[in-house]
Structures are given as C-alpha cells and as structure tokens.
C-alpha positions in Angstrom: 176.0 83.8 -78.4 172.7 82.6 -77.2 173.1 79.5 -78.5 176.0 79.1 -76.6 174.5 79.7 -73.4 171.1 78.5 -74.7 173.0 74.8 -75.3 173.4 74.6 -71.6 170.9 72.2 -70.5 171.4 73.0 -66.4 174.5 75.7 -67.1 175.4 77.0 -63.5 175.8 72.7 -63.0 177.8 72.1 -66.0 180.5 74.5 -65.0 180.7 73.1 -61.5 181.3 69.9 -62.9 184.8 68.3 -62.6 186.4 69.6 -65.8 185.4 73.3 -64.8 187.3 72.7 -61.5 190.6 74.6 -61.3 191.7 74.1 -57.7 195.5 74.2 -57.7 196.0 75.1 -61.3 195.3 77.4 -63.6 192.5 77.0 -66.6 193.9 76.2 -69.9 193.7 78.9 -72.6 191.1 77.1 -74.4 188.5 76.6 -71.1 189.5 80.2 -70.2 188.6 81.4 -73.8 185.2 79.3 -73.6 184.2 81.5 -70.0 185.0 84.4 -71.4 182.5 83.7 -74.3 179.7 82.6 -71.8 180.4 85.4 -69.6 179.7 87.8 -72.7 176.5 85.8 -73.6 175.2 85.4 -70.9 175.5 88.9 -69.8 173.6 90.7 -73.2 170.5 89.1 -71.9 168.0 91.9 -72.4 165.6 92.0 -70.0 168.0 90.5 -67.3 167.4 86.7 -67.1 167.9 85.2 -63.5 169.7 82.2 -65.1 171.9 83.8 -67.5 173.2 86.0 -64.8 173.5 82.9 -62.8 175.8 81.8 -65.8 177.6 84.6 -65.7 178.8 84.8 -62.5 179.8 81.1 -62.4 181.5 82.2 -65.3 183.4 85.5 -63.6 183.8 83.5 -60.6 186.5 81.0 -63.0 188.2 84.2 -64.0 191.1 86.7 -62.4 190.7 90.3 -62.0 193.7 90.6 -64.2 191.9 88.5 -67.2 188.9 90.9 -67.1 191.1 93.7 -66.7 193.3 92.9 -69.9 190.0 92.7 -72.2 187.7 95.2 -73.0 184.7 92.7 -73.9 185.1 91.4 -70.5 185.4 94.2 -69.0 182.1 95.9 -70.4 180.5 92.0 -69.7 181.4 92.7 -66.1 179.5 95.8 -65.9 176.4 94.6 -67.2 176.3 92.0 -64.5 176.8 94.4 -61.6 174.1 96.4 -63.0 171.5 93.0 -63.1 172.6 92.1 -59.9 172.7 95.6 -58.5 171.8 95.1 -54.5 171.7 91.6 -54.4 174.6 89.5 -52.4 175.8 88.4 -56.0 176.5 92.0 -56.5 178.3 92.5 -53.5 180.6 89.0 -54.3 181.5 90.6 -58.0 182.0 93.7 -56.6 184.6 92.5 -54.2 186.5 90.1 -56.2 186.7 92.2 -59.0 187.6 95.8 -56.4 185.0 97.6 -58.2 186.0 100.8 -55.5 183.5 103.3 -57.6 180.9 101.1 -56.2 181.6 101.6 -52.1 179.0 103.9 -51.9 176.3 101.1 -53.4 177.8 98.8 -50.7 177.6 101.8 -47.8 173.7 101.7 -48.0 173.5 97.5 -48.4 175.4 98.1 -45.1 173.7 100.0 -43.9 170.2 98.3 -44.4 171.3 95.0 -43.8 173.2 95.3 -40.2 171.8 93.1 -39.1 173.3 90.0 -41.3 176.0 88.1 -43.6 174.7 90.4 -46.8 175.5 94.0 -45.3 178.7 92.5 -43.5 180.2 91.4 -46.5 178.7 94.7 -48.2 181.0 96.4 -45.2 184.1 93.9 -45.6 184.4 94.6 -49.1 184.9 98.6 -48.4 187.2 98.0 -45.7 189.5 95.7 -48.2 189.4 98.3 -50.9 190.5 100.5 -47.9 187.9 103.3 -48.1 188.0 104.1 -44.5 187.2 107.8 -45.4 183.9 107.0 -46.5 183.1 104.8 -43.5 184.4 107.3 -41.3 182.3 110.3 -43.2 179.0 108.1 -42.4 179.6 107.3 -38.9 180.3 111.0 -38.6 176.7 111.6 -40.7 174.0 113.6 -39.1 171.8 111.0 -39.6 172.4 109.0 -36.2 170.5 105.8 -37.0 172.5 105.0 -40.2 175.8 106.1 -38.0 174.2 103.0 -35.3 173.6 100.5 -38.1 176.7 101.2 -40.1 178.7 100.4 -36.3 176.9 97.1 -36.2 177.9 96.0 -39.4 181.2 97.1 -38.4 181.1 95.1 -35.3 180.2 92.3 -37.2 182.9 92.1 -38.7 184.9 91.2 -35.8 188.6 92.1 -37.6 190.9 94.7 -35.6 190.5 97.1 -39.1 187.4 98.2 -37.3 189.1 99.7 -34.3 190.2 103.0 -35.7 186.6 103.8 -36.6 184.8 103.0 -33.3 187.1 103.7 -30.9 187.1 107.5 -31.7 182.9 107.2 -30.7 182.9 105.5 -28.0 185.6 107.9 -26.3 183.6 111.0 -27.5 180.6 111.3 -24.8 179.4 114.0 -26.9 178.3 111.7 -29.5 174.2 110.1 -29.1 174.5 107.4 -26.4 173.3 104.7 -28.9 175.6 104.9 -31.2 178.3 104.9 -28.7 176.7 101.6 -27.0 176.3 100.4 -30.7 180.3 101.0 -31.2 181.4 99.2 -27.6 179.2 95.6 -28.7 181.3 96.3 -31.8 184.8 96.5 -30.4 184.2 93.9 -27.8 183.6 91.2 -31.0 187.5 91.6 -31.7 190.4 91.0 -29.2 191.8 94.1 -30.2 188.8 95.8 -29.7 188.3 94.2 -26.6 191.8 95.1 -24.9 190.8 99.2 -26.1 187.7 99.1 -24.4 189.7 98.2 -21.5 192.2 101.0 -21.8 189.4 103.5 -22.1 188.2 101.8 -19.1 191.8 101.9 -17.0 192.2 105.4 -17.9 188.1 106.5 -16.5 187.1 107.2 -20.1 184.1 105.6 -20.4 181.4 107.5 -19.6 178.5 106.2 -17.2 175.8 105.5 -19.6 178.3 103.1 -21.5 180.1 101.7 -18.5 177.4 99.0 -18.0 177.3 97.7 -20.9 181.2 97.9 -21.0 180.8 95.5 -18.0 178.6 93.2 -19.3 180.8 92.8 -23.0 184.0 92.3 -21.7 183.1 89.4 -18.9 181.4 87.6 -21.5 184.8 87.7 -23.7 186.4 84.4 -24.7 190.0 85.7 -24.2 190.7 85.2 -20.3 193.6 87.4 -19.8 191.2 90.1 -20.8 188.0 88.7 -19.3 190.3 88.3 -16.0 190.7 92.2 -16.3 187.7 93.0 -16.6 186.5 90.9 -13.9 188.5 93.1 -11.3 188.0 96.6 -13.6 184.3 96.3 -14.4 183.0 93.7 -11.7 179.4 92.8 -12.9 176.3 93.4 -11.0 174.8 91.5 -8.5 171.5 90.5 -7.3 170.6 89.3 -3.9 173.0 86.8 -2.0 175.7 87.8 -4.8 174.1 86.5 -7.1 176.1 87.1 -10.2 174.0 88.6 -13.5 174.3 87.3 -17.1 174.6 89.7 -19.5 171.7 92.2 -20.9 171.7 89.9 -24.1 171.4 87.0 -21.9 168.4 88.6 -19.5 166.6 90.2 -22.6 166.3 86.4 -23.6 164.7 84.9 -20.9 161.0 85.0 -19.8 159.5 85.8 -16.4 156.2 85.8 -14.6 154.3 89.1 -14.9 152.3 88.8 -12.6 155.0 88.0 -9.7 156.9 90.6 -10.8 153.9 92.6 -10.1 154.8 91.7 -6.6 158.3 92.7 -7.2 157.2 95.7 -8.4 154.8 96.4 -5.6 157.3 95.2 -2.8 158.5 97.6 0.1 162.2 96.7 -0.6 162.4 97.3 -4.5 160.5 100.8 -3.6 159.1 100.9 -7.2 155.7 101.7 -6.1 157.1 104.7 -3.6 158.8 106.6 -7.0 156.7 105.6 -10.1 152.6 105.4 -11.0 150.6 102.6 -12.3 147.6 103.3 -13.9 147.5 106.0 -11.2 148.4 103.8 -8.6 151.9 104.9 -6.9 153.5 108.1 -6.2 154.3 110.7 -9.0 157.4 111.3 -8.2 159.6 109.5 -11.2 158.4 109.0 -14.6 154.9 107.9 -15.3 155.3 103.8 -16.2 151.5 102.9 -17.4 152.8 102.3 -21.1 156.7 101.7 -20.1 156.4 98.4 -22.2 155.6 100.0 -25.7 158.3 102.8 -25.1 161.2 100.6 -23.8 162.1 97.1 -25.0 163.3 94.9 -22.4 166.5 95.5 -22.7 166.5 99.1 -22.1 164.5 98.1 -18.9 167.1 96.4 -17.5 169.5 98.8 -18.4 167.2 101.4 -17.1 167.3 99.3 -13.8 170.7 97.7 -13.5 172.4 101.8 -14.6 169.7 104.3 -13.6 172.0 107.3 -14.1 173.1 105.7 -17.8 169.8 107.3 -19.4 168.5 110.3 -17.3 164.8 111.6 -18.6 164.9 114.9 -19.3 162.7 117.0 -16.6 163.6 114.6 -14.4 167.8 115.3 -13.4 168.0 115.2 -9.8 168.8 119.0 -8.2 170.4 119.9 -5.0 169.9 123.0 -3.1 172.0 124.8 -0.6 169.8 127.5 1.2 171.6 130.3 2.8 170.6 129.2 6.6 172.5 125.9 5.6 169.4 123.4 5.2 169.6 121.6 1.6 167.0 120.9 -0.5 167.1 117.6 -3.2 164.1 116.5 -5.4 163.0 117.2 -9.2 163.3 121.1 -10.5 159.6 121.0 -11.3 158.9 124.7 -12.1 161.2 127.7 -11.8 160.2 131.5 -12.1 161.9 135.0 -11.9 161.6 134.6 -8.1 161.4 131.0 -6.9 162.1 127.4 -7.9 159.8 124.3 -6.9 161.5 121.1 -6.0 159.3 117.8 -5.6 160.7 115.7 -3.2 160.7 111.7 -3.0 157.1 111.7 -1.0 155.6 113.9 -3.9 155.7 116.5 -2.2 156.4 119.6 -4.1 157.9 122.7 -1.6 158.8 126.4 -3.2 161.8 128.2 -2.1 162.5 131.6 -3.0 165.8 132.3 -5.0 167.1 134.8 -2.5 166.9 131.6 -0.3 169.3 129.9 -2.2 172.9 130.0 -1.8 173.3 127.2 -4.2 172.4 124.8 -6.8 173.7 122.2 -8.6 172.1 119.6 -11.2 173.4 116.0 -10.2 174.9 113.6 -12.6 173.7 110.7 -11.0 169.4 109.2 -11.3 167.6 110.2 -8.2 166.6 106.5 -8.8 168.7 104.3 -6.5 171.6 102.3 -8.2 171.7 98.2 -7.0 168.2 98.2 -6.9 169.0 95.1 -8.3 170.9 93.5 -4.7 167.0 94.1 -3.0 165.7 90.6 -5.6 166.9 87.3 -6.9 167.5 87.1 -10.4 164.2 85.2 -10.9 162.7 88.2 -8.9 164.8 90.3 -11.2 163.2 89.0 -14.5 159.6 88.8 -13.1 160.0 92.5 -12.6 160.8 93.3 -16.2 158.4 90.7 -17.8 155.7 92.6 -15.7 156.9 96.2 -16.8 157.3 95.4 -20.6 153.7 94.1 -20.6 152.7 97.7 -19.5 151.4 99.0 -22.6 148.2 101.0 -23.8 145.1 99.5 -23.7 143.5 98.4 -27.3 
C-alpha cells in the first residue's frame, strides 16, 4: 500500500492528468479499482501526511457516493480522511459530496467562525443541501447572540431563496437584538426572493424603525429594477442638502473625509452638534458624552446613528414628555426620579424638578430627542467630514 502511493513521483498531478479525466463518462472498472486502492493507502498514513491526504481526496473526488457507499474499505478510508482534514475547506468539500449529515454540527461552527468568507459559506451550503434546517434554525434561535449574527451572514452569503424561511421570521420579530435583525435584512436583500419579503414586511409597516434604514439603503442598491423601482417610492433614501441623494452605509463607511473640516461641521450652528453633545468638555451635556465616540462606534454605526437617530436609542437617554395638570408640558431627559418628583433636563442643559402631583401625564417617546434629517443641514462631502472627524475621537494614549 505505501508503495503504491509512495511510486507517485508528484501523485495529486498524475491523477489530473488526461487518462484520470472522466468528464462525460464513467471510469472503467480497472481505473476505478486502482482509486479505490490509493484512496485506502493513502488514507492509513499515520501521523496524517499533507500529501497523502492530498492523494486521497483526488482520489475520493474520482469516486461516487454510491461506490464508497457499496464498500466497506472505502467506506472506513473515507472516515479517516474527514478526521485528517477535520476543519479544513477539504473537509467541508468531502463532507458535502459524500452527505456526511452526522457532521452538520462540525460545519455549524466552521460557519460560524468563518462568516465572513467562501470556507464558512460552503460549510453553511452543505447543511442547507442535506436539509438540516432544524439545526440552523435552533442556532439562530441560540442564546448566544453573536453566533445567531454570524451564522445570518453566512446565511446571507449564500444568496439562494433556501435562506428565506430562516431570516425572515428575525427580522419580523422586533423582540429579537437589533443586530441580528440588521444582520438578517443584508442577508435577505442578497436574494431576489429575499429582496421582494423585505418589501412585503415593508408594504404591510412591519419593519421596525431601527431596521427601516438599513431596509432603505439594501433594497435601492438591488439589481432587480422592478423591486428597486419599489423601493424607490416605499423606502425613498435620504438626502443631504440640495437633494442630494446618499449612497448606501456600505458605500459611505468606505470613503474618507477631512477631520478637521468636519470639525467645522460638527461645530456649525446649523448641524446643532455642539448645542446637544460635549467634546472634551466643550459643548452642552445634554446628549451623550462624544470625547471617545470613535473607539465605541465604527463608522458605520455613526452614520447610522446620524442618518436614523431613533434606530439605536441610549439607554438613560429616551426622550420623556410631561403633561402637568395646569396644561404646560414638559420634554427633556428623565434624569433623576424620586418618591415625590422627577427631574427632566431640557435641550439648553438645563435640568428643572416637577413634583409628581404636578403631573397629569407622562409618556416615554419612541422617537431620539436627536433631530432626524440632520443630514439635509450638509453636503455629502460635509456629511463625511463630519464622521471622519467623530471616529477619530478616541482616548488619548
């Protein structure tokens, strides 16, 4: 046996030469009796060799399911090179073409820690052909939120209408964490079908604000025009000054401004930054604190932060409205409550205590205090200054 595989001067060449080609026909019985030796071979080698496994699944890759299937010796062969290439991408390949289901968990978590690329999207593909939706569907329902977030990507990656039935259900849920849910809309907008549900959540007001944006900003950038005409009148994007029409986050997020105009931006009597937010202790403290915005946000949940101010509300920092019983109204931050009284800060800074028999009334708002289309008062250059200068707002040394 390892002189059989041993002969092989360059081995994964020789069976890609001509005479190991089977395109259109089937090997004959002799060739397919010669893999199936190799195959053996070269998977007894003890520790695992990186060319004999290379050998043998060149060899495995010449063979049907139903030849391993029919053979025990094959069959045990085929085991030992899943466990040598165990989390590799030649592991997911076997495991696929060979529907090794008992593996789908082992593919879950190359998933799930490759999101990001080819290897965990194939890991993904190869569950969703065995048909294992039950196990995707258990981990996106996981208490562990940031595997549920990367195991949607993947998802999305694979940009097939089989991934439908699994995101829809979280981005209609507004109960579920607002990351995955954004994570599950980039995923549905990669498919037409996708794409036409994210519309008919849309149509039917079930997209909830802190998705809605980003809902926006997906669909217009479709290729399909009958839906990207839809959208356009549905979920019209925003605008800067003039009208100027916005690219999407993806797009701005990629771009590089000028810090220190958008200093000026920032500064500027009709973006009103400066009049909500401090600086280094510069500004009113009204609105979150922004000295070290840059190492807390990335850029693109600036300009989501900017462009959908009510899509990510701080906590301690809802806007409340009060209704006093002499019918004068009170609106500002809930900054301190006791037995007795509440404390609202207003807008100036200015923080004003009204006693709870005062109040007839009072309601937390759904929407930022921040002002929506704060956008419409800059250019888009203006625009991208603005977040170059807040993402290089970070802590000193």
């Amino acid at each position: 046996m390892n002189l059989l595989v041993g002969q092989c001067v360059a081995p994964v060449q020789a069976l890609r030469r001509p005479a190991f080609t089977f395109i259109g026909r089937r090997p004959s019985k002799a060739i397919t009796a010669f893999l199936a030796l190799l195959l053996i071979a070269a998977s007894h080698a003890q520790p695992a060799d990186p060319q004999r496994t290379a050998v043998a699944i060149e060899a495995l890759s010449r063979l049907t399911p139903e030849q391993i299937k029919s053979n025990p010796k094959l069959e045990a062969a085929l085991k030992r090179v899943i466990e040598a290439t165990r989390g590799t991408p030649q592991f997911v390949e076997v495991v696929r073409k060979f529907q090794i289901t008992n593996e789908n968990p082992a593919l879950l978590a190359i998933a799930i820690q490759n999101a990001t690329n080819s290897f965990g999207t194939d890991a993904v593909r190869a569950i969703l052909e065995a048909g294992d939706a039950k196990l995707l569907r258990d981990s996106l329902n996981s208490t562990s939120t940031a595997s549920a977030t990367r195991l949607a990507e993947a998802l999305g990656n694979v940009a097939e209408k089989k991934v439908v039935p699994l995101l829809e259900p979280i981005v209609a849920d507004s109960q579920r964490d607002a990351q995955l849910r954004k994570q599950a809309v980039r995923g549905l907008a990669q498919n037409q079908e996708g794409a036409s549900v994210l519309l008919k959540l849309a149509k039917e007001e079930r997209l909830a604000p802190d998705i809605r944006l980003l809902a926006s900003m997906e669909l217009n950038a479709v290729r399909w025009p009958r839906i990207k005409s839809e959208a356009a009148q549905l979920l019209p994007l925003p605008q800067a000054r003039n009208a100027q029409p916005l690219p999407s986050i993806a797009e701005l997020t990629g771009k590089r401004g000028d810090a220190a105009r958008g200093a000026e931006v920032y500064s500027r009597a009709e973006a009103g930054c400066i009049n909500c937010h401090q600086v280094n202790g510069q500004g009113i403290d009204f609105g979150p604190k922004l000295s070290e915005i840059g190492a807390k946000l990335g850029k693109d949940a600036l300009y989501e932060a900017i462009l959908n101010p009510s899509a990510g509300i701080s906590f301690g920092y809802e806007a409340w409205q009060l209704e006093l019983k002499n019918g004068d109204e009170a609106y500002g931050l809930l900054v301190s409550e006791t037995a007795d009284e509440l404390a609202i800060k207003t807008q100036n800074g200015i923080v004003t205590r009204y006693k709870k028999s005062e109040v007839a009334k009072r309601q937390m708002m759904k929407t930022s205090i921040m002002p929506s289309d704060l956008q419409q008062t800059m250019s888009l250059e203006e625009l991208i200054d603005l977040v170059e200068y807040l993402a290089s707002l970070k802590k000193v040394g």
